[in-house]
N, CA, C and O of each residue as an XYZ file, in Angstrom:
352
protein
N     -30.801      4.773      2.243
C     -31.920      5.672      2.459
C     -31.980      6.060      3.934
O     -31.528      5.234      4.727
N     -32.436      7.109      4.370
C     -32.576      7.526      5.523
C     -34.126      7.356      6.126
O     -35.126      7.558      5.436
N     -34.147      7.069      7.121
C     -35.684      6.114      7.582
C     -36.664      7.511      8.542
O     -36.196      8.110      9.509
N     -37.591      7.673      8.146
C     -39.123      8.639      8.560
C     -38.846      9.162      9.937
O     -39.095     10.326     10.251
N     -38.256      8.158     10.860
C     -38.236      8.375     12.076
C     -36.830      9.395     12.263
O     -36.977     10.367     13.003
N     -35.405      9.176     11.570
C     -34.647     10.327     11.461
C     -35.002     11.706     10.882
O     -34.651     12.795     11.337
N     -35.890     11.428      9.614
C     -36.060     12.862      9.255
C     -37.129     13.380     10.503
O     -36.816     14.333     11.216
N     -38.036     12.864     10.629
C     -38.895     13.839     11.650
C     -38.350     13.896     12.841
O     -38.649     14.962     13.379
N     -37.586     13.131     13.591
C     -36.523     13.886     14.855
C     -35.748     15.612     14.472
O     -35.689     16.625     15.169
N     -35.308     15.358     13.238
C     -34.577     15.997     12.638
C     -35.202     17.371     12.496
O     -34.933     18.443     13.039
N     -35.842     17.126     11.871
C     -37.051     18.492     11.649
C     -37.635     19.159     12.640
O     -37.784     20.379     12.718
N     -38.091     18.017     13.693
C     -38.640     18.480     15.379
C     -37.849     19.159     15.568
O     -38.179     20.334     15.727
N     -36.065     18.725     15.673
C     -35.624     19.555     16.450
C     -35.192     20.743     15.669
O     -34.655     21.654     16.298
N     -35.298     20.822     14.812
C     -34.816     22.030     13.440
C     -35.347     22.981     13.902
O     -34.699     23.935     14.331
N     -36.850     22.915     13.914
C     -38.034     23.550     13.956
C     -38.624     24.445     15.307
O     -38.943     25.630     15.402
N     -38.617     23.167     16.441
C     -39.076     23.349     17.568
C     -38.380     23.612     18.780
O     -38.582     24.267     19.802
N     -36.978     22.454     18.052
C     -35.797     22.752     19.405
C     -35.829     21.565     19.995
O     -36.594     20.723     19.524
N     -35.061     21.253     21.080
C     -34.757     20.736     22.356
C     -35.746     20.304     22.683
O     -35.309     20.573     23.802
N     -36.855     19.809     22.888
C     -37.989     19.345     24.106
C     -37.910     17.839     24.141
O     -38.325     17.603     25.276
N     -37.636     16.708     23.599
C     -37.641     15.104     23.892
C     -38.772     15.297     23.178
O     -39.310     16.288     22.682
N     -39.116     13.704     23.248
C     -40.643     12.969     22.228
C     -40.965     12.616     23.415
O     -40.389     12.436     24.488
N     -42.439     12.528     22.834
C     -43.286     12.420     23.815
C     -43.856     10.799     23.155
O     -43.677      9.806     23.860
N     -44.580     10.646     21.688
C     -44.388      9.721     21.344
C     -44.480      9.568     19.983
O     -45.171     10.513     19.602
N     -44.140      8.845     18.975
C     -43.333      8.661     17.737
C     -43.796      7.620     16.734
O     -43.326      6.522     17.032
N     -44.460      7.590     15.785
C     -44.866      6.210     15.149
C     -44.244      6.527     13.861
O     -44.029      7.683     13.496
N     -43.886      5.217     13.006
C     -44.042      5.364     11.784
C     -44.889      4.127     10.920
O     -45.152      2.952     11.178
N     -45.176      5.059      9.729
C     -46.579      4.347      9.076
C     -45.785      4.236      7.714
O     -44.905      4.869      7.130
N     -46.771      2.776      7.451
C     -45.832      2.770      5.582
C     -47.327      3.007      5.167
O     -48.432      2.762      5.650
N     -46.704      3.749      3.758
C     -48.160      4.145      2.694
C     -47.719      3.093      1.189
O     -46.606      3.334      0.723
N     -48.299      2.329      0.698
C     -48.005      1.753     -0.147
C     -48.000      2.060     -1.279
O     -48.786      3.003     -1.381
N     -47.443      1.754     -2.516
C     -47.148      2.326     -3.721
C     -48.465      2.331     -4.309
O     -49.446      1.631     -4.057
N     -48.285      3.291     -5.172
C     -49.606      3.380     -6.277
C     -50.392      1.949     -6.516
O     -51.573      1.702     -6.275
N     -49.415      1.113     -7.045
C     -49.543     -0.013     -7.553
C     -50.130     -1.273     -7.218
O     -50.698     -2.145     -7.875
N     -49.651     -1.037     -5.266
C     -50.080     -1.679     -4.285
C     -51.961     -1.314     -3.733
O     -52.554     -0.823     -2.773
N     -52.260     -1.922     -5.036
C     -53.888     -1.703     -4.669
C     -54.320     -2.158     -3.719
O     -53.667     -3.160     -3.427
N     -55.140     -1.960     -3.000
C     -55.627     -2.547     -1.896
C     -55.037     -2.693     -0.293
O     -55.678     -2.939      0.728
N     -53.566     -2.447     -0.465
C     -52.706     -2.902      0.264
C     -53.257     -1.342      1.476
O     -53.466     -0.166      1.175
N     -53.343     -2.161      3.042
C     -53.484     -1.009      3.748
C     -52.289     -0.002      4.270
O     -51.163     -0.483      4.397
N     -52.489      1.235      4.542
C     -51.623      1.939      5.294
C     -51.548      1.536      6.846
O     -52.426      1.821      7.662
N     -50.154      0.704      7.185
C     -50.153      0.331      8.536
C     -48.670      0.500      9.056
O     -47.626      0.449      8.405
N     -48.879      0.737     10.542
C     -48.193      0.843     11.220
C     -46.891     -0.133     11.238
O     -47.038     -1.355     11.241
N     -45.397      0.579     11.251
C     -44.080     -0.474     11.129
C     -43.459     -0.068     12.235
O     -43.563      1.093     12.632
N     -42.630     -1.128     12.953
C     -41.653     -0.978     13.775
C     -40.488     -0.552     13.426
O     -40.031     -0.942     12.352
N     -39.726      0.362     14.266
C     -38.938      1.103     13.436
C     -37.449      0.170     13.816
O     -37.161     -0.474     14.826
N     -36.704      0.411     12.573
C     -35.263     -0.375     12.685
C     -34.250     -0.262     13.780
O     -34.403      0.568     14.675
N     -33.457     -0.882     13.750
C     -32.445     -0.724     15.461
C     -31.906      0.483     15.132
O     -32.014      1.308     16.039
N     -31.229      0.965     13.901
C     -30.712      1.928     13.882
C     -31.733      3.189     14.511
O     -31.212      4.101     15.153
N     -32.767      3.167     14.344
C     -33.840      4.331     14.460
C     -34.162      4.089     15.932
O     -34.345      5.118     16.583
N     -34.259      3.034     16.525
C     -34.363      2.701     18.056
C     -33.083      3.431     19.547
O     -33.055      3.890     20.689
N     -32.410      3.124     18.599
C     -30.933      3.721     19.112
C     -31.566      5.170     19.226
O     -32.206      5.687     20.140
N     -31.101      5.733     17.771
C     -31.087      7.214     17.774
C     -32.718      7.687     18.955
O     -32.574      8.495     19.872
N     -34.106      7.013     18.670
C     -35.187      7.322     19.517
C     -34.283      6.778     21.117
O     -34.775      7.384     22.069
N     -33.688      6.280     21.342
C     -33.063      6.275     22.614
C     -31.865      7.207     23.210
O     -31.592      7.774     24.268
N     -31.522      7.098     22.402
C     -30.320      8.310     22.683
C     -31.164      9.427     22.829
O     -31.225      9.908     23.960
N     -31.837      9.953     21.918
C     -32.774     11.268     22.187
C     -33.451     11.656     23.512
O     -33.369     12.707     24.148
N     -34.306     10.264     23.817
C     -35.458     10.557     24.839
C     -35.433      8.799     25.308
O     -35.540      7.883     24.493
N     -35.282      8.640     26.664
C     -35.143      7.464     27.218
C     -36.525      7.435     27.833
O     -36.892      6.399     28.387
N     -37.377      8.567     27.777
C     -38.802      7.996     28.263
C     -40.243      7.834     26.911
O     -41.429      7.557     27.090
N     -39.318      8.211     25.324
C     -40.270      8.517     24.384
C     -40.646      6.762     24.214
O     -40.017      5.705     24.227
N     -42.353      7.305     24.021
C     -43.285      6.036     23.660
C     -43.013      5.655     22.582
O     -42.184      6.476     22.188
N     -43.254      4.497     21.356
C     -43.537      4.281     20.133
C     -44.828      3.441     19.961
O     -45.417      2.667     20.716
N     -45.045      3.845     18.771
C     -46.198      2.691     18.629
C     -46.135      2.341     17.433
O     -46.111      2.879     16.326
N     -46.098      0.687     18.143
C     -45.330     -0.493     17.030
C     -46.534     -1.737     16.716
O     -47.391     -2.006     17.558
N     -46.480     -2.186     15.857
C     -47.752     -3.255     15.507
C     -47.780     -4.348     16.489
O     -46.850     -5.097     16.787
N     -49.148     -4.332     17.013
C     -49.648     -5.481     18.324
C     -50.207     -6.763     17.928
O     -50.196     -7.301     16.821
N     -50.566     -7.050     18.737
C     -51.596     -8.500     18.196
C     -53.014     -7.903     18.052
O     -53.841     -8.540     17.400
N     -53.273     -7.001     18.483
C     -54.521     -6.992     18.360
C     -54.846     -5.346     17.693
O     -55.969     -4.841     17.703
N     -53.360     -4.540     17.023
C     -53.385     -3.107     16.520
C     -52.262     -2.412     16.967
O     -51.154     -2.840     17.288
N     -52.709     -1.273     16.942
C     -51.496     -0.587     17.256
C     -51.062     -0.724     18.907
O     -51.936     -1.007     19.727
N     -49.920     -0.545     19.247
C     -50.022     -0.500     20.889
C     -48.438      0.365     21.259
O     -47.296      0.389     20.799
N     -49.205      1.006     22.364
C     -47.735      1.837     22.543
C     -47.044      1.085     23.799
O     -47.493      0.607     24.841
N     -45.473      1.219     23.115
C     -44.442      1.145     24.170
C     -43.290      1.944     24.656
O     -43.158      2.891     23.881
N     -42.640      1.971     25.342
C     -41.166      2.331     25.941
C     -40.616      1.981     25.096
O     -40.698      0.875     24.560
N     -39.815      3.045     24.766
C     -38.451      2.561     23.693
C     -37.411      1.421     24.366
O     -36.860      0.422     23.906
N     -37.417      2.025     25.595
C     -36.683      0.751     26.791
C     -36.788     -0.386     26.326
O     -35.804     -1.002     25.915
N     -38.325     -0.999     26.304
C     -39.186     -1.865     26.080
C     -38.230     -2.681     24.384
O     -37.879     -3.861     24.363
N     -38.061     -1.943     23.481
C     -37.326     -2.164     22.057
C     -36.080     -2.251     22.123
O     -35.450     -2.787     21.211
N     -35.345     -1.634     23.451
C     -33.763     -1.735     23.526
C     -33.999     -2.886     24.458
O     -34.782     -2.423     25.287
N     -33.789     -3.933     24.725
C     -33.708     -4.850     26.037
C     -32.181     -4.941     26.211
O     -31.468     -5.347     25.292
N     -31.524     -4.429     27.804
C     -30.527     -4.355     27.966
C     -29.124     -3.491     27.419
O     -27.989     -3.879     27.140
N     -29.674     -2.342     27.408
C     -29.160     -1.188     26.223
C     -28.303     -0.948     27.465
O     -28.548     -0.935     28.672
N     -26.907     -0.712     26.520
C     -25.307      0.077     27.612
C     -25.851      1.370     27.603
O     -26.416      1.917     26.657
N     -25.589      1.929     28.994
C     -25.457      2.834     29.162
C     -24.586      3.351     30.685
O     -24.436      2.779     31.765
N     -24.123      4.711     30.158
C     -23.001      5.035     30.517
C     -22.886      5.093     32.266
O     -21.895      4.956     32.984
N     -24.330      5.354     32.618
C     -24.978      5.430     34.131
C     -24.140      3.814     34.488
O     -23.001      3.719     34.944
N     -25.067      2.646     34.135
C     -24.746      1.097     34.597
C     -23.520      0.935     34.656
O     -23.014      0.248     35.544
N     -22.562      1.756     33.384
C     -21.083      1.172     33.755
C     -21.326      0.496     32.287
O     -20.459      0.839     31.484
N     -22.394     -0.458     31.718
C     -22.109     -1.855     30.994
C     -22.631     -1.539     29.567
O     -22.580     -2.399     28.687
């Protein structure tokens, strides 16, 4: 399956073009079935971290806190990410 955070990069840029994220969340909605269950905020997978890094090295996310939602640096989700600048 392809994950919320690729299709809506995808579409941004389909749509709008070129400009970077500014900042990016994704939310799970639970199945019919899942009564009660709330709509909340998920951290998005490495694969989706990457691609939000490769895109925009200054885009925010907002990923589940201790105390709610809280935004960070994608930086912040890559710790120690190669890049081509460092050499490593």
């Amino acid at each position: 399956a392809v994950c919320a955070e690729a299709v809506a990069l995808g579409q941004a840029i389909t749509v709008a073009g070129e400009f970077g994220i500014d900042t990016i969340v994704a939310v799970r909605h639970p199945r019919p079935e899942e009564k009660g269950r709330p709509i909340a905020v998920v951290s998005p997978c490495g694969a989706c971290r990457e691609l939000i890094w490769d895109y925009d090295r200054n885009a925010r996310v907002i990923v589940p806190g201790a105390d709610g939602p809280e935004s960070v640096g994608i930086g912040e989700l890559i710790p120690n990410k190669y890049s081509r600048e460092r050499g490593a």
